[in-house]
Chimera marker file (.cmm) of the C-alpha trace (Angstrom):
<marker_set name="trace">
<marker id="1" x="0.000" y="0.000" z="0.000" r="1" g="1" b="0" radius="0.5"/>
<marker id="2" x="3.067" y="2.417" z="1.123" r="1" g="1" b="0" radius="0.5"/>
<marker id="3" x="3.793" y="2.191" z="-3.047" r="1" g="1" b="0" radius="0.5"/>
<marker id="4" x="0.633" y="2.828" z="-4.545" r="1" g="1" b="0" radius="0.5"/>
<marker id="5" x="0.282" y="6.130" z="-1.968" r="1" g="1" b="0" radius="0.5"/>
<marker id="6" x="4.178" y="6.829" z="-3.103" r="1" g="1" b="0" radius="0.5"/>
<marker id="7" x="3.649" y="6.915" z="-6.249" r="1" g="1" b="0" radius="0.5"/>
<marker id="8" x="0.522" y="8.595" z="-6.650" r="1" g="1" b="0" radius="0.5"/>
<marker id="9" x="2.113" y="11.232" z="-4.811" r="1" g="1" b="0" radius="0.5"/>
<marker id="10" x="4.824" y="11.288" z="-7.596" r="1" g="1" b="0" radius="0.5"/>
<marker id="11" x="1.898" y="11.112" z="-10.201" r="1" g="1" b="0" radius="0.5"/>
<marker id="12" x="-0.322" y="13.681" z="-8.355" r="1" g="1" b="0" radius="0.5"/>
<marker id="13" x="3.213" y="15.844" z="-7.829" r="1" g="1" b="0" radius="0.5"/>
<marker id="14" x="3.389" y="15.557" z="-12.318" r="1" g="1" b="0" radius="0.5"/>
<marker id="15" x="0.148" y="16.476" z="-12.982" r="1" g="1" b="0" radius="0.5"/>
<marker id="16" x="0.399" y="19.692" z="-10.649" r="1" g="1" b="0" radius="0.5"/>
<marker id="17" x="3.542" y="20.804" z="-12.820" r="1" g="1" b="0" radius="0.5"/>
<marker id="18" x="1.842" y="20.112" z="-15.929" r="1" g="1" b="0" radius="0.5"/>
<marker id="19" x="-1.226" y="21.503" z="-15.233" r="1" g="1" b="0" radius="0.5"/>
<marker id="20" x="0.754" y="25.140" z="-14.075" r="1" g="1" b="0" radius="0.5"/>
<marker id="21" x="2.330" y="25.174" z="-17.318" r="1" g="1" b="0" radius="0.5"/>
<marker id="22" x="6.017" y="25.030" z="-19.306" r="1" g="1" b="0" radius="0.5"/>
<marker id="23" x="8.262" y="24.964" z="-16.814" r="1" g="1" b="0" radius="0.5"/>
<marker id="24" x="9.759" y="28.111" z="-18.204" r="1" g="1" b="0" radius="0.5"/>
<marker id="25" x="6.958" y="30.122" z="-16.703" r="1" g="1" b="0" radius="0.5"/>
<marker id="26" x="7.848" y="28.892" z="-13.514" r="1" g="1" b="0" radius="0.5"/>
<marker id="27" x="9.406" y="31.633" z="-11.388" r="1" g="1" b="0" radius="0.5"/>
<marker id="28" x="13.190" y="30.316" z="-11.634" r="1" g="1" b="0" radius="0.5"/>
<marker id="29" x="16.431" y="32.007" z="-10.788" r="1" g="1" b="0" radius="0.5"/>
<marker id="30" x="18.309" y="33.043" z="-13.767" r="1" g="1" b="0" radius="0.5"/>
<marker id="31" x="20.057" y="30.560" z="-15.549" r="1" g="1" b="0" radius="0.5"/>
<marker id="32" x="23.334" y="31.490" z="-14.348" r="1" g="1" b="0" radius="0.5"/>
<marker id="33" x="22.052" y="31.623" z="-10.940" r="1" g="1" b="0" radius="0.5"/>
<marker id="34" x="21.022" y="28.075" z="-10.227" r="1" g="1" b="0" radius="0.5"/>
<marker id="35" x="22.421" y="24.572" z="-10.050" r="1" g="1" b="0" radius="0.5"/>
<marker id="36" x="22.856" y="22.618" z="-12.898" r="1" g="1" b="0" radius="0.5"/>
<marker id="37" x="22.767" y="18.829" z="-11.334" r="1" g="1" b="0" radius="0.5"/>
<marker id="38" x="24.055" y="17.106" z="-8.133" r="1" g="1" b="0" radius="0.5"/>
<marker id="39" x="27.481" y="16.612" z="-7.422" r="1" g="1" b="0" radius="0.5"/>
<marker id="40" x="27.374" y="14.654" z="-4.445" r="1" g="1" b="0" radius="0.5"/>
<marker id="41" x="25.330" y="13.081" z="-1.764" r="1" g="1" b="0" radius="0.5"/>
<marker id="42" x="27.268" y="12.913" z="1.595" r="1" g="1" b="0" radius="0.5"/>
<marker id="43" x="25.798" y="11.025" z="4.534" r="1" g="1" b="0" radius="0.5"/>
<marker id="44" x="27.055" y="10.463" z="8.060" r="1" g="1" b="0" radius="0.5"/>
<marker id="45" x="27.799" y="6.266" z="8.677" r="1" g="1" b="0" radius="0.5"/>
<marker id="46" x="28.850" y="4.038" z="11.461" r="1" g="1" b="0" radius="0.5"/>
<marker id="47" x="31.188" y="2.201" z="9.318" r="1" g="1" b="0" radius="0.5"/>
<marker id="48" x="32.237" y="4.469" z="6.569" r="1" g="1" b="0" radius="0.5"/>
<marker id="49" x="34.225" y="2.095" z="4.715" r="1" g="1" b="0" radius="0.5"/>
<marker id="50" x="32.275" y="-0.862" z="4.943" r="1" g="1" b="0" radius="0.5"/>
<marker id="51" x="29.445" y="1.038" z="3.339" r="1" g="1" b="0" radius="0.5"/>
<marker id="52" x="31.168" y="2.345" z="0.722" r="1" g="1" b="0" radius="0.5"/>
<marker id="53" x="32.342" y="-1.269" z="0.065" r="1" g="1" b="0" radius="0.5"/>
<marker id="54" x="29.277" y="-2.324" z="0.430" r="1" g="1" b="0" radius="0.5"/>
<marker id="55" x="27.985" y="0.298" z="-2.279" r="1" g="1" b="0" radius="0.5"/>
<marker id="56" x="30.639" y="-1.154" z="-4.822" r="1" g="1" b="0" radius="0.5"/>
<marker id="57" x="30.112" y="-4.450" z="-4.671" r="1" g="1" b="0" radius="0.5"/>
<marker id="58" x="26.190" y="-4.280" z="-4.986" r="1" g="1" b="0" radius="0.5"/>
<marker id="59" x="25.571" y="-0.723" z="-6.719" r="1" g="1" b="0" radius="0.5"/>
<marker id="60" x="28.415" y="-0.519" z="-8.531" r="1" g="1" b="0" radius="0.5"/>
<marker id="61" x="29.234" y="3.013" z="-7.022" r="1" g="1" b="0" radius="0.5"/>
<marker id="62" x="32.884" y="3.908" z="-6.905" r="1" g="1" b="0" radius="0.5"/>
<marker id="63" x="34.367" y="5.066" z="-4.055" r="1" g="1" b="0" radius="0.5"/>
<marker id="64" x="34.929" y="8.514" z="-3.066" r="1" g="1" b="0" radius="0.5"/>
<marker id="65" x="38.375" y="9.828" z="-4.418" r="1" g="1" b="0" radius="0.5"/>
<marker id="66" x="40.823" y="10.163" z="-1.502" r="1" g="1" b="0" radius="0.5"/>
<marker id="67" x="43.220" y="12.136" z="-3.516" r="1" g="1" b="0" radius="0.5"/>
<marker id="68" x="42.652" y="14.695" z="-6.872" r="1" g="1" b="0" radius="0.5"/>
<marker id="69" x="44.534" y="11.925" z="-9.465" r="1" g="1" b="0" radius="0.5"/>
<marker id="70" x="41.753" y="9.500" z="-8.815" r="1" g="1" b="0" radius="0.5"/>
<marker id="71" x="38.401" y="10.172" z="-10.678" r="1" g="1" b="0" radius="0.5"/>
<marker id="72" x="34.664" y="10.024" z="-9.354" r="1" g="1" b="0" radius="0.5"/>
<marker id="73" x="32.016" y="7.921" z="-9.887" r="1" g="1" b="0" radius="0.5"/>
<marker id="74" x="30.312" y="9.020" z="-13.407" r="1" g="1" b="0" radius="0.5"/>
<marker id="75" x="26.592" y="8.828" z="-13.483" r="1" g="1" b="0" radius="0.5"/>
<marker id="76" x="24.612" y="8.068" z="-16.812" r="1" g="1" b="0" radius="0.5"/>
<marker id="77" x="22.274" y="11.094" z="-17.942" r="1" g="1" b="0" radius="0.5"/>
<marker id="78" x="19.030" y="10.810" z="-17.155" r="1" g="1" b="0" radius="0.5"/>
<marker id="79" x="16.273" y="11.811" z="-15.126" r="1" g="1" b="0" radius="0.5"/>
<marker id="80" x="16.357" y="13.200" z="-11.311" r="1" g="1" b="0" radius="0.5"/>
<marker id="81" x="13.584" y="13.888" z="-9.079" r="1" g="1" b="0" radius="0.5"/>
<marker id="82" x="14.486" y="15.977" z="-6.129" r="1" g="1" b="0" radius="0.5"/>
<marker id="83" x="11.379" y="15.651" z="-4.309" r="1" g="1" b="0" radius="0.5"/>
<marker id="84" x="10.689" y="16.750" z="-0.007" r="1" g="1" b="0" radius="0.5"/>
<marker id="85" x="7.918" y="14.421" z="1.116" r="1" g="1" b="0" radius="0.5"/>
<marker id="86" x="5.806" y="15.567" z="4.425" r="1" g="1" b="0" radius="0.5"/>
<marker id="87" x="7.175" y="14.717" z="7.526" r="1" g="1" b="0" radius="0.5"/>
<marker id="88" x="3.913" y="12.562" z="8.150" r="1" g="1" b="0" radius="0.5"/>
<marker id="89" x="4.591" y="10.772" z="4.800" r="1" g="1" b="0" radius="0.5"/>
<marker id="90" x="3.210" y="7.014" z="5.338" r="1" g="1" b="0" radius="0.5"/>
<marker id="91" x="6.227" y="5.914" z="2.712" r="1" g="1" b="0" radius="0.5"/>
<marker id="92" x="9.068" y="6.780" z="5.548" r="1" g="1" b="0" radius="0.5"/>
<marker id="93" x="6.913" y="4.942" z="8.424" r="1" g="1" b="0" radius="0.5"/>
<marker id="94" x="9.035" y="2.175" z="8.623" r="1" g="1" b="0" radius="0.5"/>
<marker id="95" x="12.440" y="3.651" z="9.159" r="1" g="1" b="0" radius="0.5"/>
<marker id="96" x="13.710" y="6.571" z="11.185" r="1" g="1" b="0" radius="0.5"/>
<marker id="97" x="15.720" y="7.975" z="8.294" r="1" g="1" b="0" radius="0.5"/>
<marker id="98" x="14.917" y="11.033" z="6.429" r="1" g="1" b="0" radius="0.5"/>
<marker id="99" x="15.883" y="10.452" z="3.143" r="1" g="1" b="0" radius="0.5"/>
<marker id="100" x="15.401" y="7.576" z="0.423" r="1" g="1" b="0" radius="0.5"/>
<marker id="101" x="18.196" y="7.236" z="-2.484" r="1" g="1" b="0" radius="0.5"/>
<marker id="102" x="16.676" y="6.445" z="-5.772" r="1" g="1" b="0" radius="0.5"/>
<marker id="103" x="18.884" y="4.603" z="-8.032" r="1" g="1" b="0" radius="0.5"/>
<marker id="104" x="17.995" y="4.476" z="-12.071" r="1" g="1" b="0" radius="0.5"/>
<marker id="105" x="18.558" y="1.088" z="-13.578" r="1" g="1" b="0" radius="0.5"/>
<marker id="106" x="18.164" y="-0.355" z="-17.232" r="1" g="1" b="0" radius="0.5"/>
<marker id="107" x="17.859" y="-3.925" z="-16.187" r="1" g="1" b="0" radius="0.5"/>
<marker id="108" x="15.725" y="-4.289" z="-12.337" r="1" g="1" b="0" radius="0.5"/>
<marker id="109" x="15.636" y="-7.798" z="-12.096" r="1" g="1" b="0" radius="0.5"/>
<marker id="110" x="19.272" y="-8.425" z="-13.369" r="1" g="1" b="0" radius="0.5"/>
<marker id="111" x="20.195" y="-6.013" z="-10.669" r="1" g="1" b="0" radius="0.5"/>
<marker id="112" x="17.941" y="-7.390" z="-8.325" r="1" g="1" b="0" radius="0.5"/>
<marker id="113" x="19.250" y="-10.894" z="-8.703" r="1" g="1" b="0" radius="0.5"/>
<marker id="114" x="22.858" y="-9.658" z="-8.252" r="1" g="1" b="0" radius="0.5"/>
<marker id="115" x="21.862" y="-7.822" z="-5.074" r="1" g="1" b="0" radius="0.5"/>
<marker id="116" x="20.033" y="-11.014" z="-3.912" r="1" g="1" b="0" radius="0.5"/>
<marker id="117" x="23.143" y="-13.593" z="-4.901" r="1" g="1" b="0" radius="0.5"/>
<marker id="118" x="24.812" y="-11.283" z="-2.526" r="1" g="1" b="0" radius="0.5"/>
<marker id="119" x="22.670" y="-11.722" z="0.285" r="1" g="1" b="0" radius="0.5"/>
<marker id="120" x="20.286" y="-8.773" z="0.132" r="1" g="1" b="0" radius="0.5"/>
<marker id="121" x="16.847" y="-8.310" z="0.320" r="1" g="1" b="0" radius="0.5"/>
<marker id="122" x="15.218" y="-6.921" z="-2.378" r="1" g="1" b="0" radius="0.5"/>
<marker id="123" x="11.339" y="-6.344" z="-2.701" r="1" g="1" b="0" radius="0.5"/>
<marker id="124" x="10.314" y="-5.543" z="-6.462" r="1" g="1" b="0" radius="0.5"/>
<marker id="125" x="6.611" y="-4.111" z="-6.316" r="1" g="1" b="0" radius="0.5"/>
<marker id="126" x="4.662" y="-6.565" z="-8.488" r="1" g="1" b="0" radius="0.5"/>
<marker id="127" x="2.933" y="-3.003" z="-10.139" r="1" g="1" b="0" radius="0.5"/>
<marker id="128" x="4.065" y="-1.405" z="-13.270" r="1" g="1" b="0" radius="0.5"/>
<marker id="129" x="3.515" y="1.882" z="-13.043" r="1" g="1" b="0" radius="0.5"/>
<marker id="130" x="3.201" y="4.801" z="-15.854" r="1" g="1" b="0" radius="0.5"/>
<marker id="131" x="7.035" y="6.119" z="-15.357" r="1" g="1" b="0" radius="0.5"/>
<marker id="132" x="8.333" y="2.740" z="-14.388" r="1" g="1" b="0" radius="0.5"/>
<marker id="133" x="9.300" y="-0.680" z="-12.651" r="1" g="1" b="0" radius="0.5"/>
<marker id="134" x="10.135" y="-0.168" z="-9.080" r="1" g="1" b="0" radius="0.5"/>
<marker id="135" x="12.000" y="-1.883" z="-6.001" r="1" g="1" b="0" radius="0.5"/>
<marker id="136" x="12.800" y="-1.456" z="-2.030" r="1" g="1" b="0" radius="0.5"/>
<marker id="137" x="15.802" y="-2.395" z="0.206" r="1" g="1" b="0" radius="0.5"/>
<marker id="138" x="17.916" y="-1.067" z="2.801" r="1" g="1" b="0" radius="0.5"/>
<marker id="139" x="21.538" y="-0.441" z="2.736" r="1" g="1" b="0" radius="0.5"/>
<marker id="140" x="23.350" y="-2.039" z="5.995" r="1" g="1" b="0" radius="0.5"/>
<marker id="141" x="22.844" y="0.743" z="8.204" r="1" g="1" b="0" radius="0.5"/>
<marker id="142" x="19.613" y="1.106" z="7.543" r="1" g="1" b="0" radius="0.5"/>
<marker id="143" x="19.093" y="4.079" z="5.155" r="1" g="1" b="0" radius="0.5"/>
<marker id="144" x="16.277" y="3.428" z="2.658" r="1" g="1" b="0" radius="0.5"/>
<marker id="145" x="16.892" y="3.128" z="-1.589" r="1" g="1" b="0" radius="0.5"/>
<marker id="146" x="14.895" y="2.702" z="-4.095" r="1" g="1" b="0" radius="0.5"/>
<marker id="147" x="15.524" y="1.086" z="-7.384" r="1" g="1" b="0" radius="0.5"/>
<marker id="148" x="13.664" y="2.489" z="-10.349" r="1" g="1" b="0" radius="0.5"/>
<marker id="149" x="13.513" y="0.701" z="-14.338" r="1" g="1" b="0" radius="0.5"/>
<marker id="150" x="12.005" y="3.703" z="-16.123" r="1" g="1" b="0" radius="0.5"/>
<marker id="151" x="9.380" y="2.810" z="-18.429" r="1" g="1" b="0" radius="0.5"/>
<marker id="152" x="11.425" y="4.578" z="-21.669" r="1" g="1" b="0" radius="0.5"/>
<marker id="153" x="14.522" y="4.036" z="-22.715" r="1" g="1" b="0" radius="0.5"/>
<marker id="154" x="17.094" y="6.640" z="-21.392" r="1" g="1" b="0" radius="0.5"/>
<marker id="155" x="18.976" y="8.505" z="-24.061" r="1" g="1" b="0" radius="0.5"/>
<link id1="1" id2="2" r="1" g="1" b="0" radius="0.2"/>
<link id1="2" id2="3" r="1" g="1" b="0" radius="0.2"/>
<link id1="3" id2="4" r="1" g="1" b="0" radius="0.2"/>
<link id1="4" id2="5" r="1" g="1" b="0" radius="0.2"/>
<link id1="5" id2="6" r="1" g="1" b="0" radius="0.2"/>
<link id1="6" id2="7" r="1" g="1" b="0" radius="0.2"/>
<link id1="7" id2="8" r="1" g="1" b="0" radius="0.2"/>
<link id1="8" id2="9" r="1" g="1" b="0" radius="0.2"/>
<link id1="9" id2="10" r="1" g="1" b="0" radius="0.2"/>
<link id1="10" id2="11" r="1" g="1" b="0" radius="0.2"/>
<link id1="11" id2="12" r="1" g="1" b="0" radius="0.2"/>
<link id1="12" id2="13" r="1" g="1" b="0" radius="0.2"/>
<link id1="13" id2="14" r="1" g="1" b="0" radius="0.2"/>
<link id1="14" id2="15" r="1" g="1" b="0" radius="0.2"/>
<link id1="15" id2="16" r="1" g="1" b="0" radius="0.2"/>
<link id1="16" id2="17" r="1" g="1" b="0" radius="0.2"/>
<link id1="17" id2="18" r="1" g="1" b="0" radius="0.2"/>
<link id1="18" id2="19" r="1" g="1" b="0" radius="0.2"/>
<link id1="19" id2="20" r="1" g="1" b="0" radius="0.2"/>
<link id1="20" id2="21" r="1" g="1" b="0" radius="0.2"/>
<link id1="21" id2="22" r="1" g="1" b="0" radius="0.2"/>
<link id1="22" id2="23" r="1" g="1" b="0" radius="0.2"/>
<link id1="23" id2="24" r="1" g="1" b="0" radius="0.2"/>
<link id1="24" id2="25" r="1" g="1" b="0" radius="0.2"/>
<link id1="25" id2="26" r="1" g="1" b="0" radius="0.2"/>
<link id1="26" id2="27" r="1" g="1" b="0" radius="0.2"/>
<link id1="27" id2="28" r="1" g="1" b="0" radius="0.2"/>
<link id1="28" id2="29" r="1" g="1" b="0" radius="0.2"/>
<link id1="29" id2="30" r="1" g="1" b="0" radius="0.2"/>
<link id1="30" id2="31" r="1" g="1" b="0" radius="0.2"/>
<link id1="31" id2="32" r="1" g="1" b="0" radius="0.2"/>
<link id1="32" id2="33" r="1" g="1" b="0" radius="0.2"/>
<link id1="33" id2="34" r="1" g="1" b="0" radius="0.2"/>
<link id1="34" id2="35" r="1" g="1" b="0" radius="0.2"/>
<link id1="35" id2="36" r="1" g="1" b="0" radius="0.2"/>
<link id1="36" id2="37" r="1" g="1" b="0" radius="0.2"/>
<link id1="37" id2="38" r="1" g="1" b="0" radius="0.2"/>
<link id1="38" id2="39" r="1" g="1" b="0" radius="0.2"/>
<link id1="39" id2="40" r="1" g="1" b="0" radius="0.2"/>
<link id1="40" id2="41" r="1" g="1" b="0" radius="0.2"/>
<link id1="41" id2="42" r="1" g="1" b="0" radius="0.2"/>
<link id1="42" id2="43" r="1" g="1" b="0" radius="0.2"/>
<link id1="43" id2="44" r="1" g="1" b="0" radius="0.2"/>
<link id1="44" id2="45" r="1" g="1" b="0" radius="0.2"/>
<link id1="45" id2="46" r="1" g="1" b="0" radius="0.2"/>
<link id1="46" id2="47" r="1" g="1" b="0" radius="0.2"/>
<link id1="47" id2="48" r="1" g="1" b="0" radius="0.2"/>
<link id1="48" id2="49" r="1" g="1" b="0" radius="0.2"/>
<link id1="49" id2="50" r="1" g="1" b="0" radius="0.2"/>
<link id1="50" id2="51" r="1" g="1" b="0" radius="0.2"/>
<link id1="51" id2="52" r="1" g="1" b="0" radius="0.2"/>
<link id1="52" id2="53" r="1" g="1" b="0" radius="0.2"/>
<link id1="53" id2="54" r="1" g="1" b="0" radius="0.2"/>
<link id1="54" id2="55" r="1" g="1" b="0" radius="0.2"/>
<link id1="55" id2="56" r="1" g="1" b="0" radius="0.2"/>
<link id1="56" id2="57" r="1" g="1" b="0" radius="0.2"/>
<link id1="57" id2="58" r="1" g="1" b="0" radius="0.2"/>
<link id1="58" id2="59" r="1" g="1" b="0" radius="0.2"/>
<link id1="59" id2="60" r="1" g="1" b="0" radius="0.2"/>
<link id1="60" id2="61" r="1" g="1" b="0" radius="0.2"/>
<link id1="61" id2="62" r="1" g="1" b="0" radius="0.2"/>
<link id1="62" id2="63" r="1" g="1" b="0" radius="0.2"/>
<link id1="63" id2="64" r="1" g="1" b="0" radius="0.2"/>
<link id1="64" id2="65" r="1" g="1" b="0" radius="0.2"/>
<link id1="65" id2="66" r="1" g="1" b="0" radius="0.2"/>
<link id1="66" id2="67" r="1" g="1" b="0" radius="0.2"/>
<link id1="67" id2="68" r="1" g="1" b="0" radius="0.2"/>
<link id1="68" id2="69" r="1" g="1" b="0" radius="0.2"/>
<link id1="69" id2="70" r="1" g="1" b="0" radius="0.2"/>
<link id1="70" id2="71" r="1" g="1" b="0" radius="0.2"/>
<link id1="71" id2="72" r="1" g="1" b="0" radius="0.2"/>
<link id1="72" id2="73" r="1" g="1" b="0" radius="0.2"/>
<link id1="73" id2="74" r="1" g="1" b="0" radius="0.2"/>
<link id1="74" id2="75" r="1" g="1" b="0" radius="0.2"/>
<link id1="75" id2="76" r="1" g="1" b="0" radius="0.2"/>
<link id1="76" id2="77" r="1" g="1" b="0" radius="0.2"/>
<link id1="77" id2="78" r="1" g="1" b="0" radius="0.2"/>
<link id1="78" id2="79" r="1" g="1" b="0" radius="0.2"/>
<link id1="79" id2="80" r="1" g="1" b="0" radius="0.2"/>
<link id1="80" id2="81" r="1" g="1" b="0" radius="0.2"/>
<link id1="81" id2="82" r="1" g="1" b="0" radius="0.2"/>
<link id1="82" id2="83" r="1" g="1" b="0" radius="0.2"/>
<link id1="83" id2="84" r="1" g="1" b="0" radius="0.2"/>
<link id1="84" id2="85" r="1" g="1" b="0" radius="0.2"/>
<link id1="85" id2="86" r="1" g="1" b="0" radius="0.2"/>
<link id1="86" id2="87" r="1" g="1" b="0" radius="0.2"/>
<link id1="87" id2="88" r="1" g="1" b="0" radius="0.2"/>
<link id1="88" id2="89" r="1" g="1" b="0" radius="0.2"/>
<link id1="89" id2="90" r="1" g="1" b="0" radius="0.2"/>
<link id1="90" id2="91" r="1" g="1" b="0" radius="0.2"/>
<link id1="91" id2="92" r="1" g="1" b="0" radius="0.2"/>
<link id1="92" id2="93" r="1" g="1" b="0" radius="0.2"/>
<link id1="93" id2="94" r="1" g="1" b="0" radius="0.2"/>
<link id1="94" id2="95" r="1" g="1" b="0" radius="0.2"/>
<link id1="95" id2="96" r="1" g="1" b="0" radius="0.2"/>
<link id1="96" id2="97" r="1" g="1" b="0" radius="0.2"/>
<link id1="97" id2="98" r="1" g="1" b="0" radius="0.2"/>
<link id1="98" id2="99" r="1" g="1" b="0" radius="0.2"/>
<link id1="99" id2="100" r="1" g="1" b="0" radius="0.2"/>
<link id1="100" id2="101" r="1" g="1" b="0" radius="0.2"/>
<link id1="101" id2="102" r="1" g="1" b="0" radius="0.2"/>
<link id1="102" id2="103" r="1" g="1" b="0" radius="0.2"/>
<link id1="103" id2="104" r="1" g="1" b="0" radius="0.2"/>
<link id1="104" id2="105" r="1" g="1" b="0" radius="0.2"/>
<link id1="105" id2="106" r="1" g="1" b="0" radius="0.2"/>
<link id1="106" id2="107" r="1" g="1" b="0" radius="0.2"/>
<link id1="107" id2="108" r="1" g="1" b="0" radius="0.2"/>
<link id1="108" id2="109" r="1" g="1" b="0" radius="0.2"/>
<link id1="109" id2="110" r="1" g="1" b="0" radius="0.2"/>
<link id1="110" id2="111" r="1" g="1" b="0" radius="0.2"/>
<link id1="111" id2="112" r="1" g="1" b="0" radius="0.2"/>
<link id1="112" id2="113" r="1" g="1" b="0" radius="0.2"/>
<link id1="113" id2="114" r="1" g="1" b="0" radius="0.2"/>
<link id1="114" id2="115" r="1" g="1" b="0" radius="0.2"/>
<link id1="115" id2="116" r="1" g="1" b="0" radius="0.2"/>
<link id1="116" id2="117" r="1" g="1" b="0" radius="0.2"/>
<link id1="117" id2="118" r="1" g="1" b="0" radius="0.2"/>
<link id1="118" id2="119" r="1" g="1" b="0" radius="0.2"/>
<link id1="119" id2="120" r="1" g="1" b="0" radius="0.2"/>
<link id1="120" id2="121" r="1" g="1" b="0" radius="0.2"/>
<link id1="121" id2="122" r="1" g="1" b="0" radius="0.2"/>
<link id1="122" id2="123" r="1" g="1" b="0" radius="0.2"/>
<link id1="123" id2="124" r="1" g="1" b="0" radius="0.2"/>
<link id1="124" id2="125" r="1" g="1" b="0" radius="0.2"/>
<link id1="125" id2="126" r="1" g="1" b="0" radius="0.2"/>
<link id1="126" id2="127" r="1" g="1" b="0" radius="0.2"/>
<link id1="127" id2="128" r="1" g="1" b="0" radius="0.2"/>
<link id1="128" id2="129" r="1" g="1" b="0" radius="0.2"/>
<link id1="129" id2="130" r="1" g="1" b="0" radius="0.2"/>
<link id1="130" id2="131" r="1" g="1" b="0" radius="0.2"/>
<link id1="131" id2="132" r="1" g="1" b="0" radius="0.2"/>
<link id1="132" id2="133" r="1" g="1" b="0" radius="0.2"/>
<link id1="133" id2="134" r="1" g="1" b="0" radius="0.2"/>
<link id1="134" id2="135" r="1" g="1" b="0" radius="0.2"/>
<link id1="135" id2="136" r="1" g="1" b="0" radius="0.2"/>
<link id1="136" id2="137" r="1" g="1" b="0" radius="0.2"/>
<link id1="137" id2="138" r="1" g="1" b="0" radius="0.2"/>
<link id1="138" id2="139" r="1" g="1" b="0" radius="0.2"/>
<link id1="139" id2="140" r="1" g="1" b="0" radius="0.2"/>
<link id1="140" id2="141" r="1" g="1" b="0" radius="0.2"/>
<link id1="141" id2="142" r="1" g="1" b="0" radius="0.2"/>
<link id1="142" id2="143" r="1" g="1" b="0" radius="0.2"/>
<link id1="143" id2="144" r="1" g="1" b="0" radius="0.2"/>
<link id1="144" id2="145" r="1" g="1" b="0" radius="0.2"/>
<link id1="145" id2="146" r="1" g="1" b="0" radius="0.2"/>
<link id1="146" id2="147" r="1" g="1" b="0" radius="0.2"/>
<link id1="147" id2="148" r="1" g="1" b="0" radius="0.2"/>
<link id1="148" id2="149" r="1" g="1" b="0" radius="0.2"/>
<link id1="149" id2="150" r="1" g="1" b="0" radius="0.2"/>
<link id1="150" id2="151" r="1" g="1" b="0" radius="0.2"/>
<link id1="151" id2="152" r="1" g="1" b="0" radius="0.2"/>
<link id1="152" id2="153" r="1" g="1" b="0" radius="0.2"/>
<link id1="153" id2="154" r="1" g="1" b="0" radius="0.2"/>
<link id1="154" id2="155" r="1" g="1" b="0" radius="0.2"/>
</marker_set>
């Protein structure tokens, strides 16, 4: 049930923006004075380095450079939602953190398979929803993610 309210809250969130017009009407800052994309998500741990092993070896994500010679990790283009959810948001109930990383993915069950031949639990909602294929787990610490198949290709 915590999906189907999530994600008519993304689908109710759409149809708002659509129905208030181009985006470009919006009021925006100019275009010189706004961001153009995230370039990082940093996060307080218990066991830094285990997580960010733990990150590699079932996400994929590199590591954080420790020095300027070694590069990032290098995210595919593609679609972001940066989206604050009430405090009282059913879809947070079951966890005492305050964020959820979403993770894009071109292949959910491959990806869900790897995850599980590694020992984690993965729950793929059985729904297929307008903008995607979507599934739930938990990092080791606890902090919530979301894996998300959009429904077109990404370019």
């Amino acid at each position: 049930m915590r999906w189907f309210r999530f994600h008519v809250a993304i689908i109710t969130l759409i149809g708002v923006a659509l129905a208030q017009g181009p985006i470009s009407a919006w009021a925006q800052p100019a275009e010189e004075a706004r961001v153009n994309g995230f370039g990082g998500f940093f996060f307080s741990a218990q066991d830094p380095e285990g997580l960010a092993d733990w990150y590699f070896e079932n996400l994929g994500i590199a590591r954080a450079p420790v020095s300027y010679d070694e590069r990032p990790w290098r995210q595919e283009a593609g679609p972001t939602v940066f989206g604050p959810f009430p405090a009282t948001s059913p879809f947070f109930e079951a966890s005492d953190k305050v964020f959820m990383l979403n993770f894009r993915t071109r292949d959910l069950d491959a990806l869900a398979a790897h995850l599980r031949k590694n020992g984690v639990a993965v729950d793929i909602d059985g729904e297929v929803y307008p903008n995607g294929r979507f599934a739930r787990l938990t990092d080791p610490e606890g902090n919530l993610i979301q894996l998300w198949e959009p429904a077109e290709p990404q370019r």
